[in-house]
N, C-alpha and C positions, 0 to 999 in steps of 0.2 A: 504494500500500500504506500502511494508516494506521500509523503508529507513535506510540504516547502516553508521558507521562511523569504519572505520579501524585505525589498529594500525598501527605503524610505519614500521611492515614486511608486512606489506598490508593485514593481515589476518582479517578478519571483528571483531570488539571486542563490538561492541554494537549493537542494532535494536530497531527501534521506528517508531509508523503506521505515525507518522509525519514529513513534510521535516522541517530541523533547521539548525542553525548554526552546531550543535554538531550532527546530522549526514545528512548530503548533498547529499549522494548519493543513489538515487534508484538502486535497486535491484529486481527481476522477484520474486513472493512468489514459483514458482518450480526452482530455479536457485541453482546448487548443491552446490554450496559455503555455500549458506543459509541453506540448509537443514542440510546440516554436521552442523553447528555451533548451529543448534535448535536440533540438537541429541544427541551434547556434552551438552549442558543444560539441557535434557531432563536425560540423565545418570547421570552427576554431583547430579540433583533434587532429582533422585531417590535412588543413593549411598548416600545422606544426609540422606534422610525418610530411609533406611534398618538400618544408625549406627545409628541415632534417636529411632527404634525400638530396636536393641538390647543393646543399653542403659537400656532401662527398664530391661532386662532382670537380666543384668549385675547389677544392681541396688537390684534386689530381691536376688540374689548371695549372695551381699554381706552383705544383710541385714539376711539373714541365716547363713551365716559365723558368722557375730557378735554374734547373739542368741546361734549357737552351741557352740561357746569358751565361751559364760559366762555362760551355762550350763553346760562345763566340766570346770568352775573354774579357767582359761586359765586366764581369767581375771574379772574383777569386772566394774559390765556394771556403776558403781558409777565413776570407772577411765576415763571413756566416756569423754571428754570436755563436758560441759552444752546442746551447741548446738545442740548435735550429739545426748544426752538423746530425748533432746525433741521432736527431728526430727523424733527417732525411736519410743517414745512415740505415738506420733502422727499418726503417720502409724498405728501402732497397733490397736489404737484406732480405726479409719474407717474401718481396714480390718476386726476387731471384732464386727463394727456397721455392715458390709456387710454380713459377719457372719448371724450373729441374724437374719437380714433381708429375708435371704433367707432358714433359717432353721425353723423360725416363723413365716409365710406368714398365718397359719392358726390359726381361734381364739382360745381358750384352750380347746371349748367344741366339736369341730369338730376335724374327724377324716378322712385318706385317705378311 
């Protein structure tokens, strides 16, 4: 059973299946007040997870951007701060374990 607690424009700003101090009022689970405010949750949730996913994207950008400029000499990946070395270090490393792993899946003496 929904029970919500409004804000001060009356607009519902929390929902909990229990009655409490902190939200006293029932609510119908098809009652359109509730539905709109489980839509705006529902959208908020899912515009979090799309800029979550293109984080990563935005992330290999810019980790090709650094690789590119110290291959045209733009800069000197030693200029890095420490942490930034070890960060991109480190990536390299697993995405070059992933590498291997999938280019070496078969023993030396078998063939496709």
């Amino acid at each position: 059973m929904p029970y919500i607690n409004r804000s001060l424009d009356g607009s519902i700003e929390s929902l909990s299946l229990s009655l409490g101090d902190e939200h006293p009022e029932y609510v119908s689970a098809t009652d359109p007040e509730l539905i709109k405010f489980l839509s705006f949750i529902n959208e908020t949730e899912t515009s979090k997870f799309a800029l979550a996913e293109s984080d990563k994207d935005v992330v290999r950008v810019a980790e090709d951007l650094v690789y590119l400029l110290i291959r045209k000499n733009i800069i000197l990946f030693t200029e890095l701060p420490q942490a930034v070395q070890t960060k991109l270090l480190g990536r390299e490393k697993l995405r070059s374990s992933l590498t291997d792993a999938i280019d070496n899946f078969l023993h030396d003496d078998e063939t496709l």
